[in-house]
C-alpha positions in Angstrom: -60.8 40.4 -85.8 -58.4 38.0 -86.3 -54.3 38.3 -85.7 -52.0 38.9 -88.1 -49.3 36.0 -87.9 -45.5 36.9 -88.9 -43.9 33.8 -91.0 -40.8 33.5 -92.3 -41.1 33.0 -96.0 -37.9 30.4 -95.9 -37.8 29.1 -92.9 -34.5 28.4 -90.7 -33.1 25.5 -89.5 -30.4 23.9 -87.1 -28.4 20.9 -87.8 -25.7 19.7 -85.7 -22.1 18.2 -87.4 -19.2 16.1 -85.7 -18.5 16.8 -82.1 -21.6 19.0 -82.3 -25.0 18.2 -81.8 -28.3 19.8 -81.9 -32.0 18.9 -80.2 -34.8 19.4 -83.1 -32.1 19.2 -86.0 -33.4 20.2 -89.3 -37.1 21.1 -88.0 -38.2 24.1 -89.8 -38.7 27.6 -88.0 -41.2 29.1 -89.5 -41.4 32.0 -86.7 -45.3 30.6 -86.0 -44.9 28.1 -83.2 -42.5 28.2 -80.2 -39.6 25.6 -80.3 -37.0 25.5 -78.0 -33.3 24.2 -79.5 -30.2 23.0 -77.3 -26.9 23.0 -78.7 -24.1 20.9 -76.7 -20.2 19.7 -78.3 -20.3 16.7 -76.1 -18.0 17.7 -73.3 -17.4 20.4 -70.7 -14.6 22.7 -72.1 -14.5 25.3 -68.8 -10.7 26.2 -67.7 -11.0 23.5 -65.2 -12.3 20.7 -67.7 -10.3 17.5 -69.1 -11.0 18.1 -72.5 -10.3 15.5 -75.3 -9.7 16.2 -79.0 -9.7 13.7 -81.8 -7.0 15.7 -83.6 -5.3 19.1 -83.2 -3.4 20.7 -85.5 -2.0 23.6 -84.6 1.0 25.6 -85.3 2.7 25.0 -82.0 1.9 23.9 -78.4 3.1 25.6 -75.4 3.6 23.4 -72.1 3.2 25.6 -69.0 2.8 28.9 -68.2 4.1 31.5 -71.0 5.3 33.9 -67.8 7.9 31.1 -66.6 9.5 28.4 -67.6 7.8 26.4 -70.5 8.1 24.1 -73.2 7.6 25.0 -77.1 6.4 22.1 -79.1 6.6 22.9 -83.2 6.2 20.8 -86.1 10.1 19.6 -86.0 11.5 21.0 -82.4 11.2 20.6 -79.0 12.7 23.6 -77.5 12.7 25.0 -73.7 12.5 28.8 -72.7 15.7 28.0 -70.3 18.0 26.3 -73.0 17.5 22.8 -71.2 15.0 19.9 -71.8 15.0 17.3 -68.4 13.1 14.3 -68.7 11.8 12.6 -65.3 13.6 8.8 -64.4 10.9 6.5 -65.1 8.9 8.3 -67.8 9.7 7.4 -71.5 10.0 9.8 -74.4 8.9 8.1 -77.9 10.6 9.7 -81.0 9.9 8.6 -84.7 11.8 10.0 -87.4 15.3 11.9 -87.6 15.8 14.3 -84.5 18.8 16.6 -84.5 20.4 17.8 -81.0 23.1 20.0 -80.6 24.1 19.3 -77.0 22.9 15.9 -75.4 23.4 15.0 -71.8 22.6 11.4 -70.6 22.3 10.9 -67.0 21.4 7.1 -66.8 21.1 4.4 -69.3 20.9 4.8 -73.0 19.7 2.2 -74.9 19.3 1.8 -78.5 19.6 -1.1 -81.0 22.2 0.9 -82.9 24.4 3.8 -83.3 25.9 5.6 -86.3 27.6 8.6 -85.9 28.9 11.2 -89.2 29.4 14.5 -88.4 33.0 14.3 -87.0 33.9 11.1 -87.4 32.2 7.3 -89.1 31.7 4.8 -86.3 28.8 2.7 -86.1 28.1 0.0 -83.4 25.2 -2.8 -84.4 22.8 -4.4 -82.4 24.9 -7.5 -82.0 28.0 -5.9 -80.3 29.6 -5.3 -83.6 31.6 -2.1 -84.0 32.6 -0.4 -87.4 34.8 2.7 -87.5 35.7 4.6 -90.7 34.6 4.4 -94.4 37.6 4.6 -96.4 41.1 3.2 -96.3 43.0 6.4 -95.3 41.2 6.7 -92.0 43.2 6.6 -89.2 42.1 5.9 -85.9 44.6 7.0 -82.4 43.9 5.2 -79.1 45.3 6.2 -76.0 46.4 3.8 -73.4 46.2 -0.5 -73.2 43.9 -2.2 -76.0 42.3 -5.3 -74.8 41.5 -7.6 -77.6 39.7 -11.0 -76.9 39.3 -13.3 -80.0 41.2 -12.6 -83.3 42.2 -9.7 -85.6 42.2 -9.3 -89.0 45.3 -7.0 -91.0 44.7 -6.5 -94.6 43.1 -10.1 -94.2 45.3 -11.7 -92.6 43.9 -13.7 -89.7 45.7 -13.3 -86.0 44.4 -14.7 -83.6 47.9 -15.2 -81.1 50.5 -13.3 -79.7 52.8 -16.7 -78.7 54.9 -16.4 -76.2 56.0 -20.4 -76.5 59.7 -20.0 -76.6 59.8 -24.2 -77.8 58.9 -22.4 -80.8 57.7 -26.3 -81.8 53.4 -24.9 -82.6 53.7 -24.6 -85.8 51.0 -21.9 -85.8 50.6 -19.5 -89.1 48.3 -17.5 -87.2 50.0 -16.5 -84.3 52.6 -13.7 -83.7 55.9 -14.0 -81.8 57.3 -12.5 -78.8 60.7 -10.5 -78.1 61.1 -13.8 -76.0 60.0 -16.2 -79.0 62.1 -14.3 -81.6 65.5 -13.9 -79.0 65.6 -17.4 -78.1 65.4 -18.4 -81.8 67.7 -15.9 -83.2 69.5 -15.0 -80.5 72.5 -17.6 -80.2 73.3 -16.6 -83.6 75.5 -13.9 -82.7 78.6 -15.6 -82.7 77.8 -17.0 -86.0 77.2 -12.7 -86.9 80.8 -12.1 -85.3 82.5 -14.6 -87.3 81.6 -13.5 -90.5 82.3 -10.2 -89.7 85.7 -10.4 -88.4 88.3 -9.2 -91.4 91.9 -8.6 -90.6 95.5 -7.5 -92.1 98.4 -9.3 -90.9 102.1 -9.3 -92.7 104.1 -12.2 -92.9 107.6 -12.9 -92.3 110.2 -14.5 -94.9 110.6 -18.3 -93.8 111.3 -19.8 -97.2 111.0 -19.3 -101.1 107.5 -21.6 -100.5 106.8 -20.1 -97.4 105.9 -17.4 -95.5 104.6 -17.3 -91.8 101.9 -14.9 -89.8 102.1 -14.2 -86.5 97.8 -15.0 -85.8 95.3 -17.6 -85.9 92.5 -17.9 -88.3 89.1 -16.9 -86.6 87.3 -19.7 -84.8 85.1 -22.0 -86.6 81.7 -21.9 -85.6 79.6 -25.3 -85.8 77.0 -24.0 -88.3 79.5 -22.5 -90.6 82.3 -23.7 -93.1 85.4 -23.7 -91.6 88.2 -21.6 -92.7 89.6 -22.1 -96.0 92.1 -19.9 -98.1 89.7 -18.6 -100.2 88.7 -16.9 -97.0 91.7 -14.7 -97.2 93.1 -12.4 -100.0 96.9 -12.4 -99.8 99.4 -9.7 -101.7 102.9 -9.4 -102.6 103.9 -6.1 -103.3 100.6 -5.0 -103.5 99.9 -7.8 -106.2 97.3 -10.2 -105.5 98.6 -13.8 -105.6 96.1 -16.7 -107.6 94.4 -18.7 -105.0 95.0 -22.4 -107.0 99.2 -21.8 -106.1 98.3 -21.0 -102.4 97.9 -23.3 -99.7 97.5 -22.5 -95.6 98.2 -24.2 -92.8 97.6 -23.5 -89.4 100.7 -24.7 -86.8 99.9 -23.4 -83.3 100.2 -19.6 -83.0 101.4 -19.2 -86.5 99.4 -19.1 -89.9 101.9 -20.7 -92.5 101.1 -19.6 -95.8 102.6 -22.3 -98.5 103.1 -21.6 -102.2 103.7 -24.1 -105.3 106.6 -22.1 -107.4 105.6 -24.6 -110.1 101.9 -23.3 -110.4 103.2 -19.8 -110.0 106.4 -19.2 -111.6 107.8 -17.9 -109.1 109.1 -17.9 -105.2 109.3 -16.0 -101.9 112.7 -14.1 -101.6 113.7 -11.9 -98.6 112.7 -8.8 -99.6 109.0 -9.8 -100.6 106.2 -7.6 -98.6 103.5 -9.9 -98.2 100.5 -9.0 -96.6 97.2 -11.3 -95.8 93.8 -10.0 -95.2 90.8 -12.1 -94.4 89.7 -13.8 -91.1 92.3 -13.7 -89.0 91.0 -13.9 -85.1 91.7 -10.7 -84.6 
């Protein structure tokens, strides 16, 4: 009597995919004959393995052991379980894209073909050794301490390029800044040029004549780059009425200041009882 045979009315198959793989792949089992299958992934994935992936995508990574101290790697942070991230001298961390830190703590060198910081202040310095700081005209920006500046400077586009401190003063240069030195030794022997034109003085005079009428004082000393003293440096009054300068004449004779009047021009003379006062630059 012959066996009955079980077989399966669709029959099943194995077919292996990427990074799996399958002995016998899409032979039919039809449940008659014996057929042995092996599936392998292509590499040993035990706790002790090296294993390699392609790609992984997952929704974070965690770097040592979840009981201790470990490192959380999501899709836009690095983060440590004790608050602090060290890397090892000599090992290099790659980063491509914006990363945002809070607290940063360099050790050793940083190196970087540029840096722009915005948060609390605008500074960028370029690869080149080029430095910019601000963005708009009202910025203001404080040192503290001695500024070292090699080369030239620029204000509101004006080139400088030299603080001089030639006291010839003979450079000629329209790019170069004076000196307390360069500006006193120019200026500075003008003060008794500044003295003279200050000095202003009343003096009254004394009856000599009815054309003349004396001062006890000297005119103030001529100094070589101004005028010397004229009349018309002086304002002269009798009885508190000016007199006109075109019937005046003076005339210094030693210690006295002789003032001289034409009663032609004037209509009138000097008497005894006169009051008249001069005001101008007497010495002193």
């Amino acid at each position: 009597m012959a066996k009955n045979l079980f077989q399966f009315r669709n029959p099943l198959t194995f077919s292996g995919s990427s990074g799996f793989t399958v002995n016998n792949s899409g032979v039919n089992i039809t449940g008659v004959d014996k057929k042995d299958f092996v599936f392998s992934i292509g590499q040993d994935v035990s706790s002790t393995s090296d294993v390699v992936f392609d790609q992984v995508t997952p929704d974070k990574i965690i770097i040592g052991s979840v009981d201790s101290t470990h490192i959380v790697w999501t899709d836009k942070s690095v983060s440590a379980s004790n608050g602090t991230l060290t890397q090892t001298a000599g090992e290099f961390l790659n980063i491509s894209g914006d990363l945002t830190v809070p607290n940063l703590t360099l050790t050793g060198e940083f190196l970087t073909d540029k840096i722009e910081a915005q948060l609390t202040g605008s500074s960028t310095i370029f690869e080149s050794g080029s430095t910019e700081f601000g963005d708009t005209i009202d910025d203001t920006h404080e040192r503290t301490g001695s500024l070292s500046i090699s080369g030239s400077f620029s204000l509101n586009n004006f080139l400088v390029d030299e603080i001089s401190n030639d006291t010839a003063d003979d450079g000629g240069s329209q790019t170069a800044l004076a000196t307390e030195k360069v500006a006193y030794n120019a200026f500075g022997d003008q003060t008794p040029g500044f003295e003279f034109t200050r000095k202003k003085f009343a003096h009254t005079g004394s009856f000599v004549s009815s054309t003349t009428s004396s001062f006890t004082a000297v005119t103030a000393s001529k100094v070589d780059t101004l005028d010397g003293v004229t009349k018309h440096d002086f304002i002269f009054f009798n009885k508190g009425m000016m007199m006109e300068y075109d019937a005046l004449d003076i005339e210094q004779s030693g210690s006295i200041l002789l003032l001289k009047m034409n009663i032609g021009s004037m209509g009138y003379g000097f008497d005894n009882n006169d009051e008249i006062v001069g005001w101008g630059k007497f010495n002193s």
